[in-house]
C-alpha positions, 0 to 999 in steps of 0.5 A: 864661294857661294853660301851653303846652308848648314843644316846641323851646326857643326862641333869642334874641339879639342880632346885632352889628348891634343887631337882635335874631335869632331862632331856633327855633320861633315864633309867626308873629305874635311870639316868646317868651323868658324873663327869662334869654334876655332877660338874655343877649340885653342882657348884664346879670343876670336882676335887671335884667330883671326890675326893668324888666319891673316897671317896664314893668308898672306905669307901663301901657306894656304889659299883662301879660295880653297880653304874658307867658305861662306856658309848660310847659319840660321838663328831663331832669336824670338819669333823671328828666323835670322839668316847671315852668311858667315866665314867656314874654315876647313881642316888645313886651315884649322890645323894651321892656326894650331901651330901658330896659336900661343896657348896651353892648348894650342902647345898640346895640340902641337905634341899631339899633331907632331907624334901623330906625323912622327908615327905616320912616317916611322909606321907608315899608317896611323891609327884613329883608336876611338873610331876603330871602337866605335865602328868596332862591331860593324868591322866584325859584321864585315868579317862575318860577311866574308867568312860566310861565303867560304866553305868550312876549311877552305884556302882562304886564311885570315889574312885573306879575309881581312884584305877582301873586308878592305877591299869592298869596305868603300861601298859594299859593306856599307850598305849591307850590299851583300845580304840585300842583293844590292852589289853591281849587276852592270858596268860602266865602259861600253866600248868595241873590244877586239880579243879572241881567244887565240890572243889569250891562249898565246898569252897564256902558253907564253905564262906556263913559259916564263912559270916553267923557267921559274919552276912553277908549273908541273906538266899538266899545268894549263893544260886543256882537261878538253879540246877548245877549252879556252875557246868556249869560255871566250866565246860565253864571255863574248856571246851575243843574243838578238844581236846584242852583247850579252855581257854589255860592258868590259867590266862584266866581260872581265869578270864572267872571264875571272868567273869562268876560268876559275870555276869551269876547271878548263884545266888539269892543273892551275885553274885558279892561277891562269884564271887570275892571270886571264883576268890581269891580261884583259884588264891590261889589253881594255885598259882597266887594270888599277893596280893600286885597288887590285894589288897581288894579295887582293887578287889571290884572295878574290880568286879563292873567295870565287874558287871556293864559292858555290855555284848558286851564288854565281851573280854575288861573285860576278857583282864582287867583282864588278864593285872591285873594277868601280873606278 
């Protein structure tokens, strides 16, 4: 692999508990470390190391080209500045070492690495305390975000909340998206799409249907409050100006669909129910549904987050919605 310069020099080490910390700067998706920073780590000389990292190698347990890199370190010794090339080892191989090593440490490291995988498949989740701490207050400032959205007393309980915190945490949060103006204005797939509003009220009469049978639709749910309802919230949706798309893309499409449905009231009851199903059903006909990102309680939450909303922050929810839809 080609040498990468290391800008800051990266720490690891072992914590009492036998879980290995790191320090420095990384890759968010693992870490490197030498053979020396291994050795330390595990408390046993670089032989040792490198003894296993041969063994590791050649039994097949892990690929080398995936695993090791050489990365450019640079040295000042006197007046000069030393450059050398020197072999970077990620997380795996790390790991891997620990369950070879013969050390005090390297048995601790086994304990700590064993209860970790037994809670992980008993609770199906594992939980890093020391950087929940440490990112502890940023939590509470993404909960507060939320909650500043939502009308005093309304729908949207904790729980609630809590999954809408999840579900921009990737990126919105992050940079304080939402204070600064800085959510999606645009999406990404622009393709001809052939939906009319007659395609949606045949979906959307065959929903209060199967809701009927279930007996989850009163009378009046999904019916028109006026003529054509449906039709004018697809034809905003699909409108054009000079020609051109007003809404360019599929995401933004699907999520003035979401908006309008919901916010409009074009129903005497169940608004918020078929705006949620409207929303589904485009994102299965444009191929854009993620069911894994958009789960049912993401999408409760996210339609009584817009419910609830006022008016004058229209674009904040459309943006919401356009980050959800970020593959």
């Amino acid at each position: 692999m080609k040498n990468k310069p290391i800008k800051n020099q990266i720490v690891v080490y072992q914590a009492k508990s036998g879980a290995v910390e790191l320090r420095g700067d990384f890759s968010k998706e693992t870490i490197w470390a030498t053979q020396a920073q291994m050795a330390t780590v595990f408390g046993v000389n670089p032989q040792a190391i490198t003894k296993h990292l041969k063994n590791i190698y050649q039994e097949g347990e892990l690929n080398k080209k995936s695993t090791c890199s050489k990365m450019e370190q640079v040295q000042t010794e006197g007046n000069r500045v030393i450059r050398r090339s020197v072999d970077f080892y990620n997380i795996d191989a790390v790991i891997s070492v620990g369950y070879r090593i013969n050390s005090a440490t390297g048995t601790k490291f086994r304990q700590w690495a064993t209860k970790t995988l037994r809670a992980h498949i008993i609770d199906g989740y594992t939980i890093n305390r020391s950087r929940i701490a440490k990112n502890y207050e940023t939590f509470l400032k993404a909960v507060a975000q939320v909650k500043k959205l939502l009308p005093a007393g309304g729908e949207v309980d904790a729980k609630s909340v809590l999954e809408l915190v999840n579900l921009f945490a990737d990126a919105w949060f992050s940079i304080d998206a939402f204070d600064k103006d800085e959510l999606p204005k645009n999406g990404l797939t622009k393709k001809q799409i052939k939906i009319t509003a007659t395609d949606l009220e045949k979906a959307l009469t065959e929903f209060k249907r199967e809701l009927s049978k279930k007996e989850g639709a009163v009378n009046f749910f999904g019916v028109d409050r006026q003529k054509d309802s449906v039709v004018g919230i697809v034809g905003n949706v699909f409108q054009t100006f000079n020609r051109k798309n007003l809404y360019p893309s599929v995401e933004e499409k699907a999520a003035h669909l979401l908006y309008f449905m919901v916010k409009n009231h074009p129903f005497v009851d169940g608004n918020k129910r078929v705006g949620a199903f409207a929303f589904v059903w485009f994102l299965k006909k444009t191929n854009l549904l993620n069911t894994a990102r958009l789960n049912s309680t993401a999408l409760t939450a996210l339609t009584l987050l817009i419910a609830e909303s006022d008016p004058e922050d229209k674009e904040k929810m459309v943006g919401l919605i356009l980050m959800l839809l970020k593959k």
